[in-house]
Gaussian input, Z-matrix of N, CA and C with variables (Angstrom, degrees):
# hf/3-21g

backbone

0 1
 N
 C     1     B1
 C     2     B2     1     A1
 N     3     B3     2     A2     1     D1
 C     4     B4     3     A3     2     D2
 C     5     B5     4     A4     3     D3
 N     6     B6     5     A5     4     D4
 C     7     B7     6     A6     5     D5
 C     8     B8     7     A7     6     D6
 N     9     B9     8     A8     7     D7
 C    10    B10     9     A9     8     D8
 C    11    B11    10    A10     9     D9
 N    12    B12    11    A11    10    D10
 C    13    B13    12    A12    11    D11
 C    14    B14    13    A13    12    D12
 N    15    B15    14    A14    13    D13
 C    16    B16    15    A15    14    D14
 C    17    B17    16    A16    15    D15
 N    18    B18    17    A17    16    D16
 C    19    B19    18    A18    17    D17
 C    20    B20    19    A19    18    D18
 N    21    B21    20    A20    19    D19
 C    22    B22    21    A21    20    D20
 C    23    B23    22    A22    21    D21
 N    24    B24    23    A23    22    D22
 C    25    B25    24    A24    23    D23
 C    26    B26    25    A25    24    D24
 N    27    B27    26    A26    25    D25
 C    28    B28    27    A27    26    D26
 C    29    B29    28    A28    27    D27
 N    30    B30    29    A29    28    D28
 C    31    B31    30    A30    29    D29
 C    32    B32    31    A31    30    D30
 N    33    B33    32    A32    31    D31
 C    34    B34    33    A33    32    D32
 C    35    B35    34    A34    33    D33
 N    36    B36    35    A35    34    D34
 C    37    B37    36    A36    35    D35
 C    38    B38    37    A37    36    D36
 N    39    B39    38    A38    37    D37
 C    40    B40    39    A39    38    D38
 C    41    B41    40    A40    39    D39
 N    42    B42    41    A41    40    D40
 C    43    B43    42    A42    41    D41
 C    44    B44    43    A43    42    D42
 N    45    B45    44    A44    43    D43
 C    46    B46    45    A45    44    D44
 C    47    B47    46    A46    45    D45
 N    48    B48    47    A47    46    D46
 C    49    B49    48    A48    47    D47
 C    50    B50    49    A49    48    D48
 N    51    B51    50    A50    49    D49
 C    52    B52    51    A51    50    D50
 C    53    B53    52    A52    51    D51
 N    54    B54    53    A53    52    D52
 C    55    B55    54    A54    53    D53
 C    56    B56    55    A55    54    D54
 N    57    B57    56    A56    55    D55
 C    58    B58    57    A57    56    D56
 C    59    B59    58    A58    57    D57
 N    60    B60    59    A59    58    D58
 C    61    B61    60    A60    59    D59
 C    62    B62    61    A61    60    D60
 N    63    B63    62    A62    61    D61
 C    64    B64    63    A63    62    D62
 C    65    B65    64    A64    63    D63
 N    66    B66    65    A65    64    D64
 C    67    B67    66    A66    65    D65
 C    68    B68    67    A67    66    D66
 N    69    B69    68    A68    67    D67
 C    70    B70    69    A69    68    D68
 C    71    B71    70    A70    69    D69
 N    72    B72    71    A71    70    D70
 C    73    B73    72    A72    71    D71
 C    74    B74    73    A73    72    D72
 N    75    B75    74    A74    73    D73
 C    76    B76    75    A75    74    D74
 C    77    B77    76    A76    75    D75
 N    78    B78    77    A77    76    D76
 C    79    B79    78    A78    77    D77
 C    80    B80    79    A79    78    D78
 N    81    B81    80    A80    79    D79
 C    82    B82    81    A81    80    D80
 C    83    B83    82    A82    81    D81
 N    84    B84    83    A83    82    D82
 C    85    B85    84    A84    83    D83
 C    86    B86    85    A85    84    D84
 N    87    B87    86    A86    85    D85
 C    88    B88    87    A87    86    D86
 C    89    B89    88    A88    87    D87
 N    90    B90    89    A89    88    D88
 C    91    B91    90    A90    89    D89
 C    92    B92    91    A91    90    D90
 N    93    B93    92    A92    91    D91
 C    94    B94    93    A93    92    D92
 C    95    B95    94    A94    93    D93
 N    96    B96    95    A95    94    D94
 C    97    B97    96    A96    95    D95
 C    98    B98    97    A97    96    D96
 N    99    B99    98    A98    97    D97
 C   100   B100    99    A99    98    D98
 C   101   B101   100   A100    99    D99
 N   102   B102   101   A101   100   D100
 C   103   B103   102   A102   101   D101
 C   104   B104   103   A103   102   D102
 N   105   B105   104   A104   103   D103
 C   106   B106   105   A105   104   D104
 C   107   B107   106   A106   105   D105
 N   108   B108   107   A107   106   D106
 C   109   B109   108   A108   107   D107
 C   110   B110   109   A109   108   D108
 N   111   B111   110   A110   109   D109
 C   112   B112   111   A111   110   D110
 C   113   B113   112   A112   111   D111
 N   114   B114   113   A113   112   D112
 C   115   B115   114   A114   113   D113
 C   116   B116   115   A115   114   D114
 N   117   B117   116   A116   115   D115
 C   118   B118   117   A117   116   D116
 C   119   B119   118   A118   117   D117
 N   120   B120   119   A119   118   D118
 C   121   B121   120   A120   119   D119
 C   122   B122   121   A121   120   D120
 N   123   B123   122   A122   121   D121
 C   124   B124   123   A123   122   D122
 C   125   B125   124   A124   123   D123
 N   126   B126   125   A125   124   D124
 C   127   B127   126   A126   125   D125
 C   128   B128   127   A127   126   D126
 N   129   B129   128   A128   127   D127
 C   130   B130   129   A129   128   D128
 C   131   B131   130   A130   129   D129
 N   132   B132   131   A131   130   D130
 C   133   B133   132   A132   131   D131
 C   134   B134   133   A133   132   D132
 N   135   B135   134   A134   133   D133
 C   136   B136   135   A135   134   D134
 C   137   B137   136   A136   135   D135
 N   138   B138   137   A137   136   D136
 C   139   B139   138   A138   137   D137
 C   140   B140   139   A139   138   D138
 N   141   B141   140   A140   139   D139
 C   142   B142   141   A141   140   D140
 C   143   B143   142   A142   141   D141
 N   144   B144   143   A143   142   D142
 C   145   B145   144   A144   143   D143
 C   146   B146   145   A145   144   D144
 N   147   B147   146   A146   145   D145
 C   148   B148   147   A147   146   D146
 C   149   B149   148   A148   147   D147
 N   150   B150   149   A149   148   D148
 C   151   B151   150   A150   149   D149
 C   152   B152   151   A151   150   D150
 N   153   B153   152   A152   151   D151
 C   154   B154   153   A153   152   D152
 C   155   B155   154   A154   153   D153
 N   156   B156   155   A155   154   D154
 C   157   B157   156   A156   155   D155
 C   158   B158   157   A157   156   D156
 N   159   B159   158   A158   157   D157
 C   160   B160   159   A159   158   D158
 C   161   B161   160   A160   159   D159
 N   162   B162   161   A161   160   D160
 C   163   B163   162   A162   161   D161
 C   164   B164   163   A163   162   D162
 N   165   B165   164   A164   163   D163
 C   166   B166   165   A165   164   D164
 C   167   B167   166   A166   165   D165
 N   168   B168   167   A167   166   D166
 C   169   B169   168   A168   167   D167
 C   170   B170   169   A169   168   D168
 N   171   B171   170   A170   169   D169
 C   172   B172   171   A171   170   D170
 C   173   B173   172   A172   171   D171
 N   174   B174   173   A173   172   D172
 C   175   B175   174   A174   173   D173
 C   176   B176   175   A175   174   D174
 N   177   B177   176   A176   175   D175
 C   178   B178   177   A177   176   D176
 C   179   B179   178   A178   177   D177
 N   180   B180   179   A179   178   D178
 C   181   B181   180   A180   179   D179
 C   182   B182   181   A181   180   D180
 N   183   B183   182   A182   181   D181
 C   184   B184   183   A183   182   D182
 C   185   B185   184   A184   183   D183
 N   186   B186   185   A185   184   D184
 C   187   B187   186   A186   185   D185
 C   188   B188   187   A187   186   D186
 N   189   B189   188   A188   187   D187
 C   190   B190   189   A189   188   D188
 C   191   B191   190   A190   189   D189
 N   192   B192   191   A191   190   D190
 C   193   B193   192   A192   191   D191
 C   194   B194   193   A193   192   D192
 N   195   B195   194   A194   193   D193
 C   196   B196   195   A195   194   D194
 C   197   B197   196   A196   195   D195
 N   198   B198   197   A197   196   D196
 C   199   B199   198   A198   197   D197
 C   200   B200   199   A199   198   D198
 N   201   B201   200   A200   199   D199
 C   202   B202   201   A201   200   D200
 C   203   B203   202   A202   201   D201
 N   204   B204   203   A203   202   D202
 C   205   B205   204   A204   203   D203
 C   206   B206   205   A205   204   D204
 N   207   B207   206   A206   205   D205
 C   208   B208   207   A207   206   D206
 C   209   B209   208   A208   207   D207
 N   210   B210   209   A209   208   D208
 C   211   B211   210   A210   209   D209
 C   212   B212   211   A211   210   D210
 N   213   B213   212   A212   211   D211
 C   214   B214   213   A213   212   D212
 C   215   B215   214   A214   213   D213
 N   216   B216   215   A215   214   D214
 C   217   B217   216   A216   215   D215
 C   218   B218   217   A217   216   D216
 N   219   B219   218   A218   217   D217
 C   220   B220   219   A219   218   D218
 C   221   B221   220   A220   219   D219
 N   222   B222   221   A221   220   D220
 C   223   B223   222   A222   221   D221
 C   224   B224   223   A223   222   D222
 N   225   B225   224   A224   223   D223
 C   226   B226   225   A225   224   D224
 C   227   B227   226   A226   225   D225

   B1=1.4400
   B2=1.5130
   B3=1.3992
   B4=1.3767
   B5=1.0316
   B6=1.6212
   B7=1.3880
   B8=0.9089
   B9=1.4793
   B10=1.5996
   B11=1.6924
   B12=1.2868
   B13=1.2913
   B14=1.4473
   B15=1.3196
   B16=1.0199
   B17=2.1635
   B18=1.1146
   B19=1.6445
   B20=1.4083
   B21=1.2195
   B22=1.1808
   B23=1.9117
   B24=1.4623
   B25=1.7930
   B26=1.4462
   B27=1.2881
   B28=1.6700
   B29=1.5438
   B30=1.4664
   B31=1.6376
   B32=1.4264
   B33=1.0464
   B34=1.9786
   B35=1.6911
   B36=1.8055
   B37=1.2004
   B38=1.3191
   B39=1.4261
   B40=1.8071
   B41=1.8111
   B42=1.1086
   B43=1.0952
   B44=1.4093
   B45=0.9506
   B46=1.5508
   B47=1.2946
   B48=1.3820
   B49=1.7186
   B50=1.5901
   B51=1.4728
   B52=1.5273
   B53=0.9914
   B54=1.6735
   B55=0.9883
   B56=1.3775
   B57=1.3422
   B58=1.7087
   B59=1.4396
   B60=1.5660
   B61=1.7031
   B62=1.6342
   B63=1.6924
   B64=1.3069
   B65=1.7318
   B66=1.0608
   B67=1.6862
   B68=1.7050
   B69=1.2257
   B70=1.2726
   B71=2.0427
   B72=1.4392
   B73=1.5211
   B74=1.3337
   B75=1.7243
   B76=1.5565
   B77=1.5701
   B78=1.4742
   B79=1.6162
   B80=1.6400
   B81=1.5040
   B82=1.3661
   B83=1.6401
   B84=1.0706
   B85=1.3908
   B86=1.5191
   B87=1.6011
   B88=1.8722
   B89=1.1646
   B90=1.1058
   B91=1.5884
   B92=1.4584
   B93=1.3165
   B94=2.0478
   B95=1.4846
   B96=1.7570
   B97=1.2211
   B98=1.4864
   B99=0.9355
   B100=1.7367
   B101=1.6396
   B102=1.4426
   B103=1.2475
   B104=1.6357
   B105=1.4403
   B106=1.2511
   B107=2.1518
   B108=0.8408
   B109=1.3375
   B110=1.1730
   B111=1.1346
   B112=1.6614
   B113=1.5840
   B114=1.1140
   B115=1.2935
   B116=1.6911
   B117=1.4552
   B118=1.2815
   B119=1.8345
   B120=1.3224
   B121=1.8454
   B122=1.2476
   B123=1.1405
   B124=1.4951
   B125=1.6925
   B126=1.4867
   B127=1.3834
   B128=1.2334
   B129=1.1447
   B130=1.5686
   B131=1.7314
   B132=1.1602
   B133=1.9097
   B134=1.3264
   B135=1.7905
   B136=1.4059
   B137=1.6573
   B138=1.3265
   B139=1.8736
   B140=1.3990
   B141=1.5646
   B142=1.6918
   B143=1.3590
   B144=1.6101
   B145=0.8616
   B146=1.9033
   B147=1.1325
   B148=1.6165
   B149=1.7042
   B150=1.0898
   B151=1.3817
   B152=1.8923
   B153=2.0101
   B154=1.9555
   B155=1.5130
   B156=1.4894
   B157=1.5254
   B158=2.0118
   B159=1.5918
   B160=1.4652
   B161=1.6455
   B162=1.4402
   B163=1.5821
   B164=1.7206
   B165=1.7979
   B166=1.3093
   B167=1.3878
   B168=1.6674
   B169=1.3826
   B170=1.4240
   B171=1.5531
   B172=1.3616
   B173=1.7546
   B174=1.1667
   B175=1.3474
   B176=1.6600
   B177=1.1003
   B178=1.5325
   B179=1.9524
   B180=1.5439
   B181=1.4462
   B182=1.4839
   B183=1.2272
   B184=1.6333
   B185=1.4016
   B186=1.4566
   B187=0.9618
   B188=1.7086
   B189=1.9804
   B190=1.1120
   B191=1.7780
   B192=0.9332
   B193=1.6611
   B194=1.4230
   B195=1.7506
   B196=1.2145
   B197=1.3410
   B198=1.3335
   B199=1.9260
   B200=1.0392
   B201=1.5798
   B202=1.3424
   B203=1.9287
   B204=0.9964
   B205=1.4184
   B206=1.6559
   B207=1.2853
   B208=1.5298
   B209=1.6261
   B210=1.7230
   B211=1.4202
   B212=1.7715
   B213=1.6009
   B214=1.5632
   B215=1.4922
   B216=1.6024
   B217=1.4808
   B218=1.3736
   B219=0.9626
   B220=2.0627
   B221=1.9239
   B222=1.4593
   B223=1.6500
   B224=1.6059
   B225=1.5501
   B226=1.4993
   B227=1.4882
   A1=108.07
   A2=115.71
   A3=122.46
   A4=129.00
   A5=134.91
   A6=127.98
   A7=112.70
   A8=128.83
   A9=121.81
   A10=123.44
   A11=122.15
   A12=119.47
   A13=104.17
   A14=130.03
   A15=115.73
   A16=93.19
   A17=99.14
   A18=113.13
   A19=115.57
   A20=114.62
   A21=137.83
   A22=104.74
   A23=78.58
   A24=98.88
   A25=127.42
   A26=132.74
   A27=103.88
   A28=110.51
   A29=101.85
   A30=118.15
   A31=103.16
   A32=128.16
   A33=124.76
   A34=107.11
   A35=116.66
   A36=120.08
   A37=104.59
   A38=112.73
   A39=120.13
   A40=97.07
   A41=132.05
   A42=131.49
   A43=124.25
   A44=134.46
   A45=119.35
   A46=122.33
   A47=138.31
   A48=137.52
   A49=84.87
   A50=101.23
   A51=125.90
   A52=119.71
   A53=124.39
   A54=106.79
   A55=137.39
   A56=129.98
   A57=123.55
   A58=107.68
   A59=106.72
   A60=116.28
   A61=92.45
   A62=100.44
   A63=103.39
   A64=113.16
   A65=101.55
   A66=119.70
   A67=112.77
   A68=114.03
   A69=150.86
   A70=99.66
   A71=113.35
   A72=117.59
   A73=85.05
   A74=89.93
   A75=131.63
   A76=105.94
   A77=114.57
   A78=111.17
   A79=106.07
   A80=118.95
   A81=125.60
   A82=93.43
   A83=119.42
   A84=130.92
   A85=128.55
   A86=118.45
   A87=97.55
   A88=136.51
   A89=114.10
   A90=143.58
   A91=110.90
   A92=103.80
   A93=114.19
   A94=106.20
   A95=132.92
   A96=133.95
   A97=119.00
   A98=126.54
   A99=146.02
   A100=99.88
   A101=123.42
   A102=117.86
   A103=117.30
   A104=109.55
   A105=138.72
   A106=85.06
   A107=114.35
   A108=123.84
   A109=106.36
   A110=143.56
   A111=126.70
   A112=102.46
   A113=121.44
   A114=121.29
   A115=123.04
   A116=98.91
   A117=140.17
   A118=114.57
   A119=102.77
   A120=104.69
   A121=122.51
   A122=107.51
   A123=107.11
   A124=99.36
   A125=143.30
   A126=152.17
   A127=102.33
   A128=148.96
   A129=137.50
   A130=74.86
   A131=119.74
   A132=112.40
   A133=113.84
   A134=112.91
   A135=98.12
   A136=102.33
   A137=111.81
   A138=101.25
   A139=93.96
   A140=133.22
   A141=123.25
   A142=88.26
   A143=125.89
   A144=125.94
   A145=137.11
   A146=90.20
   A147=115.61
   A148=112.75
   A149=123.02
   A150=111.53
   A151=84.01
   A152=85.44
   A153=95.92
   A154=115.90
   A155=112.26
   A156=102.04
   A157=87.27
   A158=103.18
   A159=108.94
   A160=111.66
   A161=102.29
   A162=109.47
   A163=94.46
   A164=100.54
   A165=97.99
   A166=95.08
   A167=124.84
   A168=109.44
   A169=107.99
   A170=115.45
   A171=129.11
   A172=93.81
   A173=118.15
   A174=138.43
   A175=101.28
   A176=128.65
   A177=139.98
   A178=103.25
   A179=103.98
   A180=89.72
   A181=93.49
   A182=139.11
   A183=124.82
   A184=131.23
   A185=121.23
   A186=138.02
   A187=113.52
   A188=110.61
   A189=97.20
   A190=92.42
   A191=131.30
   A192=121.62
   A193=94.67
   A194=121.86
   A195=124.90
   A196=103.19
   A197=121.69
   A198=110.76
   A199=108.33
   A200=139.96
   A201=107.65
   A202=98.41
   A203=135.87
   A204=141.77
   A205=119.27
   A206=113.07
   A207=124.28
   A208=107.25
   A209=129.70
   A210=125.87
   A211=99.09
   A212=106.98
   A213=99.28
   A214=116.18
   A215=103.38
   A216=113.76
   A217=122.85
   A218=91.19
   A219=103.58
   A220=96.48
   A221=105.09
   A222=103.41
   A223=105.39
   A224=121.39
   A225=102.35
   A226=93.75
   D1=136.44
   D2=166.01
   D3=-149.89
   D4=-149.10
   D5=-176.23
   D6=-132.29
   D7=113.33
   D8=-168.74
   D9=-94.28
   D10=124.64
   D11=-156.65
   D12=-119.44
   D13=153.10
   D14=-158.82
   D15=-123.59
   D16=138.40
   D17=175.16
   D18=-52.38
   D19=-41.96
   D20=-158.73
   D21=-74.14
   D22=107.07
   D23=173.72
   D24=-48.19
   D25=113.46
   D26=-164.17
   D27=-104.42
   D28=139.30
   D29=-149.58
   D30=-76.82
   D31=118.55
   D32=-173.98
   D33=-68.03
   D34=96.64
   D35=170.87
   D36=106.59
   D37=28.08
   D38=151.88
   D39=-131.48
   D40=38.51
   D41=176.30
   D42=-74.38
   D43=88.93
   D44=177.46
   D45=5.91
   D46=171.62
   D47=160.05
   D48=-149.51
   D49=135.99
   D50=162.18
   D51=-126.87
   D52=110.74
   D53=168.17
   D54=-86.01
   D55=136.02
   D56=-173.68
   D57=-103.25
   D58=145.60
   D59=164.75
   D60=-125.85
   D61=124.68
   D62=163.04
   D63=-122.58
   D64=104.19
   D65=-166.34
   D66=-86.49
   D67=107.57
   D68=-168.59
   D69=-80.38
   D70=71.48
   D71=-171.32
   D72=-121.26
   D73=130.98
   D74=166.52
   D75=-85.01
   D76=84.15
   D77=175.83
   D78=-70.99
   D79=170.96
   D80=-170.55
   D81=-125.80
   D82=134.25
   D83=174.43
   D84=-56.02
   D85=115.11
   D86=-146.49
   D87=99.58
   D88=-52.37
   D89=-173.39
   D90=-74.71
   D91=41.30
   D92=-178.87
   D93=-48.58
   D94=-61.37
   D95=175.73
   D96=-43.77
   D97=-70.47
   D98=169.05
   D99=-43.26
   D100=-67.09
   D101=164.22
   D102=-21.14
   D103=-76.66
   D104=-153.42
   D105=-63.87
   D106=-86.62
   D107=178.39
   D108=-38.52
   D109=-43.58
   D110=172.55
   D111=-68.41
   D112=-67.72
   D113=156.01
   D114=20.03
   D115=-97.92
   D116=156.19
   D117=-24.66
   D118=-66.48
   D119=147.81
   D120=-36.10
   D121=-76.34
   D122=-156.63
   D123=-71.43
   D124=-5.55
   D125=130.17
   D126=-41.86
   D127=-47.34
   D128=-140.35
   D129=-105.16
   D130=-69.60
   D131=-179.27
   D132=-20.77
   D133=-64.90
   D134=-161.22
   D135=-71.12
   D136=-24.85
   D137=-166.38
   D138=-57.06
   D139=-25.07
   D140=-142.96
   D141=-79.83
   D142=-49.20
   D143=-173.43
   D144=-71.06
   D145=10.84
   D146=-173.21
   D147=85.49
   D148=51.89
   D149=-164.52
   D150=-114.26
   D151=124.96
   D152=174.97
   D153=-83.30
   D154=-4.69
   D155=-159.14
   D156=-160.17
   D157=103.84
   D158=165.02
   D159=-94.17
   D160=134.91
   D161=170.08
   D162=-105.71
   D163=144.71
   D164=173.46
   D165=-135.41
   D166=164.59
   D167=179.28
   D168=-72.89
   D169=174.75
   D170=-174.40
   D171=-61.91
   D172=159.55
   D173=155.59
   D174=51.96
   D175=36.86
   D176=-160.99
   D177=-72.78
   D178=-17.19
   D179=-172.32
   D180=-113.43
   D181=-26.01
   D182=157.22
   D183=-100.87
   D184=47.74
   D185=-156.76
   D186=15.49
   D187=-170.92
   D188=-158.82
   D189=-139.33
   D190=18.19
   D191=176.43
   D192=-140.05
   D193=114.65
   D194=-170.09
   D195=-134.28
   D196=144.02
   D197=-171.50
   D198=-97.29
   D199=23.37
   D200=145.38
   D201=-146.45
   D202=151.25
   D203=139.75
   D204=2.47
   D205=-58.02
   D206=177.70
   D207=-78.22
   D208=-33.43
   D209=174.46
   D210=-59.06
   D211=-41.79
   D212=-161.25
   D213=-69.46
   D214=-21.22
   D215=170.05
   D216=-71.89
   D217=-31.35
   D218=-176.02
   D219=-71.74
   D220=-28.54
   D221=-170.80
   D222=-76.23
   D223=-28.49
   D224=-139.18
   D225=-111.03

């Protein structure tokens, strides 16, 4: 394993631009459809707006704090 570095000098004002959307969704516990479909929105938002790279939180369409072991199984 190592770290690969690249030779290549980087030219000031040929830099790539990325744009990021990192979308801050309150999933509801259960709520896979509604999840999934809000979801899905706020995806279709950032693409409208030119966004190359969406972050969404982990587990965003079956939410993520469940009170017991067997609810989280029944979710995923």
């Amino acid at each position: 394993m190592g770290i690969l570095v690249s030779d290549k000098k980087r030219i000031t004002g040929k830099e790539s631009v990325l744009k990021i959307a990192c979308c801050q969704i309150e999933p509801k516990i259960g709520m896979m459809d509604q999840n999934l479909e809000n979801t899905l929105s706020w995806i279709e938002n950032a693409a409208s707006i030119g966004s190359q790279l969406i972050v969404l939180p982990e587990l965003c369409t079956s939410g993520y704090v469940f009170n017991s072991r067997h609810e989280a199984f029944d979710n995923a």
